[in-house]
C-alpha positions in Angstrom: -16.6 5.8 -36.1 -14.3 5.5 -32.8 -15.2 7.5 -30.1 -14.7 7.5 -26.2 -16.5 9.8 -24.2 -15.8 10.4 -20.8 -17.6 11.5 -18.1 -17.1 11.6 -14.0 -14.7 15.0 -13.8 -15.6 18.2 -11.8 -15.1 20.0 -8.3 -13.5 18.4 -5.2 -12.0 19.0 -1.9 -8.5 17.6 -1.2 -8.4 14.4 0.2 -12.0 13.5 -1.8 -12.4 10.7 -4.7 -13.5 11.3 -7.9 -14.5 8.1 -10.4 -13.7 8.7 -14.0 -15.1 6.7 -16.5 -14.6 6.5 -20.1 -17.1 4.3 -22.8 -15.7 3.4 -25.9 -17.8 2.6 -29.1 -16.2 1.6 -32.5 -13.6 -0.7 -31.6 -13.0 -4.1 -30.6 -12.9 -3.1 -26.8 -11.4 -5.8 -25.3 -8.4 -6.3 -27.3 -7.1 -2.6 -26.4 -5.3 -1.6 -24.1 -6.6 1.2 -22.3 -4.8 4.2 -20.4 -5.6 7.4 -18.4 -3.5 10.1 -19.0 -3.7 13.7 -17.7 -1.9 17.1 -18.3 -1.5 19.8 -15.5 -2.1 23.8 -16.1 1.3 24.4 -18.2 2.6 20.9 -18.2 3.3 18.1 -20.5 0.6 14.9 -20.5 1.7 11.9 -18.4 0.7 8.0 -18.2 -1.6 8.0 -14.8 -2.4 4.6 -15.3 -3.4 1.3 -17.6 -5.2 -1.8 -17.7 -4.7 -4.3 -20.6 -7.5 -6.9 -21.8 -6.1 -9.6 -19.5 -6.8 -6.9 -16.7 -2.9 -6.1 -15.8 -2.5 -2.7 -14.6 0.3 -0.5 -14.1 0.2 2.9 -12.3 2.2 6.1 -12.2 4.2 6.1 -9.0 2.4 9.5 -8.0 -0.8 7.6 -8.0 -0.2 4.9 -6.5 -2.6 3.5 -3.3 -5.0 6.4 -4.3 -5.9 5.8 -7.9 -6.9 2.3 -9.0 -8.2 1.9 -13.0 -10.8 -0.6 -14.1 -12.6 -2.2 -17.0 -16.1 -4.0 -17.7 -15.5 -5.0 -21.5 -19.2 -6.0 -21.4 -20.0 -2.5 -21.2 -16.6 -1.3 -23.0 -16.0 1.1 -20.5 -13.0 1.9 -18.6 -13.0 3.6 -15.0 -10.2 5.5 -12.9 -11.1 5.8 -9.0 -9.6 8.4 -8.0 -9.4 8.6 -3.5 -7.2 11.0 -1.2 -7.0 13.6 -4.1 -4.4 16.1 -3.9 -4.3 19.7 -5.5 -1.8 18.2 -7.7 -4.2 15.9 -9.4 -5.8 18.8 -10.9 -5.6 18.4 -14.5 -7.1 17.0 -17.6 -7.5 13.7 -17.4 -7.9 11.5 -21.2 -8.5 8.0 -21.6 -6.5 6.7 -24.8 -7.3 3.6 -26.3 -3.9 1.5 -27.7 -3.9 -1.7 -30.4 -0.7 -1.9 -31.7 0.5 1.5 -33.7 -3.3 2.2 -33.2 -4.7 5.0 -30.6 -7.8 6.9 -29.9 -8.6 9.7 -27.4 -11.4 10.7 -25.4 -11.9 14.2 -24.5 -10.6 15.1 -21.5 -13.0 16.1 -18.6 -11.4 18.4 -16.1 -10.7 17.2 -12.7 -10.2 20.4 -10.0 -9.3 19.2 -6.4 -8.9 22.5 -4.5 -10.7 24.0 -1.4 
């Protein structure tokens, strides 16, 4: 059975850091790519950012400089570090695990940055 539970989300300030992390048991970890998605209060879900096996990451432009993702394959976890959060950040935030026409999904912890 696949499952990825995540953990890290909550209550912060604006301009605070947050790390999310996601572990991942059933799958051949380090052959996925692995993603961080979130959806905002009444919006669609969007690409945050990804790592692949080999460690290249890509990030969306809003994140850039402030969010920077991670992986320990060892541990088959996956981590988003989240710095100088904005309001905007709130959201869900899922980690999504990609081989080929394969996914999986974590949960979703929420992520609130507000004052």
């Amino acid at each position: 059975q696949v499952q990825l539970v995540e953990s890290g989300g909550g209550l912060v300030q604006p301009g605070g850091s947050l790390r999310l992390s996601c572990v991942a048991s059933g799958i051949s970890f380090s052959l996925y790519r692995m993603d961080w998605y979130r959806q905002p209060p009444g919006k669609q879900r969007e690409l945050v950012a990804g790592i692949t096996g080999g460690r290249s990451t890509n990030y969306a432009d809003s994140v850039k400089g402030r969010f920077t993702v991670s992986r320990d394959n060892a541990k088959k976890t996956v981590y988003l570090q989240m710095n100088s959060l904005k309001p905007e950040d709130t959201a869900v935030y899922y980690c999504n695990a990609v081989l080929s026409a394969t996914d999986y999904w974590g949960q979703g912890p929420q992520v609130t940055v507000s004052s």
